[in-house]
VEXZATI-466187 format. One line per field, with one value per residue: residue number from 1; z negated, y, x of N, C-alpha, C in turn; residue in one letter. Coordinates in steps of 0.05 Angstrom, whole numbers, padded with zeros to 5 digits. Each point is the difference from the previous one (the first is absolute). Layout:
BEGIN
num <- (NUM | ...) $
n_up <- (Z | ...) $
n_north <- (Y | ...) $
n_east <- (X | ...) $
ca_up <- (Z | ...) $
ca_north <- (Y | ...) $
ca_east <- (X | ...) $
c_up <- (Z | ...) $
c_north <- (Y | ...) $
c_east <- (X | ...) $
residu <- (a | ...) $
end
This chain:
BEGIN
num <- (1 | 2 | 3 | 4 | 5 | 6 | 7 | 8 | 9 | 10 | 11 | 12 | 13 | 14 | 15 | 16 | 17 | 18 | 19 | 20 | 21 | 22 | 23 | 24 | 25 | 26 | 27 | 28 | 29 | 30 | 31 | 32 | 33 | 34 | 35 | 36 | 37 | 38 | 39 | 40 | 41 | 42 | 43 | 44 | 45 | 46 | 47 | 48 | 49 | 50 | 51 | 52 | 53 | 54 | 55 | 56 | 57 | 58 | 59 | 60) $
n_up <- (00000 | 00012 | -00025 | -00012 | -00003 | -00012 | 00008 | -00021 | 00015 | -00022 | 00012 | 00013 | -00026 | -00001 | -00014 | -00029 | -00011 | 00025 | -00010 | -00022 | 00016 | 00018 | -00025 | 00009 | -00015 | 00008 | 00027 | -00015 | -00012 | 00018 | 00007 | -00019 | 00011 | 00025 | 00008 | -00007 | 00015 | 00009 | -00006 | -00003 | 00016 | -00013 | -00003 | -00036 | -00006 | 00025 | -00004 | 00023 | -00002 | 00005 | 00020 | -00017 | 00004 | 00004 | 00002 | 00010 | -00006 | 00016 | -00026 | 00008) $
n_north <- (-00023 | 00012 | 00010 | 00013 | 00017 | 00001 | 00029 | 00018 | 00028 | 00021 | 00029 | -00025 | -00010 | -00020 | 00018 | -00001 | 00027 | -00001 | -00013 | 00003 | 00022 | -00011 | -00009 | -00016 | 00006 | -00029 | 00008 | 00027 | -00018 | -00013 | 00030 | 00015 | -00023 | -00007 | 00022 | -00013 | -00029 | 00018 | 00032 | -00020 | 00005 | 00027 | 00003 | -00008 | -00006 | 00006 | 00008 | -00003 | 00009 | 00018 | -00001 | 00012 | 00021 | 00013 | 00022 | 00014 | 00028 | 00026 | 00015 | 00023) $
n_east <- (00017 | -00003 | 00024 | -00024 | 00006 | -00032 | 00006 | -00010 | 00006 | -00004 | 00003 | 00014 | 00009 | -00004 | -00019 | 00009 | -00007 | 00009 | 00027 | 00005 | -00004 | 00006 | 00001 | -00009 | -00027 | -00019 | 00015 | -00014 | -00017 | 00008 | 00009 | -00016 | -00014 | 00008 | -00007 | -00024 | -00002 | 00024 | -00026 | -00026 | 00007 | -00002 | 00015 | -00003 | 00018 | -00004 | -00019 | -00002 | 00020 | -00011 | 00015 | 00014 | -00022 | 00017 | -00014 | 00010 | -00014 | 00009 | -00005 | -00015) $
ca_up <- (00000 | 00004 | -00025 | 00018 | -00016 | 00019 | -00011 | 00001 | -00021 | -00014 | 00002 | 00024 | -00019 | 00001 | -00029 | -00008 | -00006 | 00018 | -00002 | -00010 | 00002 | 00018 | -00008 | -00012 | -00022 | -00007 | 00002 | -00009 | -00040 | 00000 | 00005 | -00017 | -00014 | 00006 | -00032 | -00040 | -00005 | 00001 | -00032 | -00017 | 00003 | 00004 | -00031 | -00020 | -00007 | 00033 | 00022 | 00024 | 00009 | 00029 | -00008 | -00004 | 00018 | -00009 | 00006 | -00020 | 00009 | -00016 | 00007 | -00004) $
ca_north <- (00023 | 00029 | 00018 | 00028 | 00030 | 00028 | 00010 | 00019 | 00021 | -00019 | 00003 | -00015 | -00018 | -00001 | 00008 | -00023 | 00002 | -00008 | -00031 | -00008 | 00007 | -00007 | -00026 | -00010 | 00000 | -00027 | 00010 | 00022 | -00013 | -00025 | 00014 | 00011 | -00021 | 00003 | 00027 | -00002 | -00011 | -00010 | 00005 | -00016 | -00031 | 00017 | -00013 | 00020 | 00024 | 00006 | 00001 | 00015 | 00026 | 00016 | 00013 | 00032 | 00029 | 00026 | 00017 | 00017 | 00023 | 00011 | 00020 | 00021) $
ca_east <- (-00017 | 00011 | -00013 | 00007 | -00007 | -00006 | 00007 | -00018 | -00005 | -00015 | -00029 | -00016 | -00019 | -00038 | -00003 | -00011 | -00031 | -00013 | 00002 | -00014 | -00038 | -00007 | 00004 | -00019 | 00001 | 00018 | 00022 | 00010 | 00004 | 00021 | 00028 | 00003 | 00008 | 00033 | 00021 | 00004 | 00006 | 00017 | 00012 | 00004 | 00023 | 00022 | 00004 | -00017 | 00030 | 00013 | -00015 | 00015 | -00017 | 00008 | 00014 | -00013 | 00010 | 00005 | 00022 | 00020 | -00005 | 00008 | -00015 | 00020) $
c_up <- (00000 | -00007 | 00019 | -00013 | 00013 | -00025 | 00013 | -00025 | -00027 | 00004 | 00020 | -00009 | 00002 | -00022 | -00011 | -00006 | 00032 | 00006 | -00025 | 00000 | 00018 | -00005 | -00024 | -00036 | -00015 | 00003 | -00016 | -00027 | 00010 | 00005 | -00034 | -00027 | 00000 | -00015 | -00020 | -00005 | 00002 | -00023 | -00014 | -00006 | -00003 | -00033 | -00012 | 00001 | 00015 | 00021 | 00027 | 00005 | 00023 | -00005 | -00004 | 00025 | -00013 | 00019 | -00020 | 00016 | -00014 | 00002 | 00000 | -00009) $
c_north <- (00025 | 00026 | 00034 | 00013 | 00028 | 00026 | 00019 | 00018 | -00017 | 00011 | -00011 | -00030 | -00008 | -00009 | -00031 | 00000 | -00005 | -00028 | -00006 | 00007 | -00019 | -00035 | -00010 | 00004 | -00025 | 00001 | 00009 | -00011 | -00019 | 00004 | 00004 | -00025 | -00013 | 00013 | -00002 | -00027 | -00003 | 00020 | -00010 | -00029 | 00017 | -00008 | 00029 | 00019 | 00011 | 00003 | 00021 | 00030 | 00018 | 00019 | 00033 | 00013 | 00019 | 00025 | 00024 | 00023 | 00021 | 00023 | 00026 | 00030) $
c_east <- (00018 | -00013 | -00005 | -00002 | -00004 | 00011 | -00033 | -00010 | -00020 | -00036 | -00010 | -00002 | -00023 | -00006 | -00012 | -00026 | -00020 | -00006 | -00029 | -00029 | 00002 | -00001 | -00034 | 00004 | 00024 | 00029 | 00017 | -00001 | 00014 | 00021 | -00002 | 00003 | 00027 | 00011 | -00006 | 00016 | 00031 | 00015 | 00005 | 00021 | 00033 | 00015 | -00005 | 00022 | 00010 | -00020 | 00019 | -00021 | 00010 | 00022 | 00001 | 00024 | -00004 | 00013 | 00012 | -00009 | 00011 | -00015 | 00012 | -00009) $
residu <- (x | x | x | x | x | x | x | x | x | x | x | x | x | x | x | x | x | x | x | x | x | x | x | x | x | x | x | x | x | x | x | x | x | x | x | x | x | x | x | x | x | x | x | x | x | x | x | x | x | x | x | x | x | x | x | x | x | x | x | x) $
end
């Protein structure tokens, strides 16, 4: 298989909130079941979290 990579600005994204209107109710709790269930399989002391951004502004 031959890997590709498109490169594109990011305001030509196709938004996720379009993906998901456009997906049946059932769909949309069995994605959200997916996501609870693998919180929960995260161990108690370590859960993974996102990573933080930050910027630094300066004011003046």
């Amino acid at each position: 298989m031959e890997k590709t990579v498109r490169k594109v600005p990011f305001h030509d994204q196709p938004s996720d909130a379009s993906y998901w209107r456009d997906q049946s109710p059932q769909k949309r709790l069995a994605a959200l079941e997916q996501i609870r269930r693998e919180y929960h399989d995260w161990p108690d002391d370590a859960p993974p979290r996102l990573q933080r951004v930050y910027s630094v502004v300066e004011r003046s």
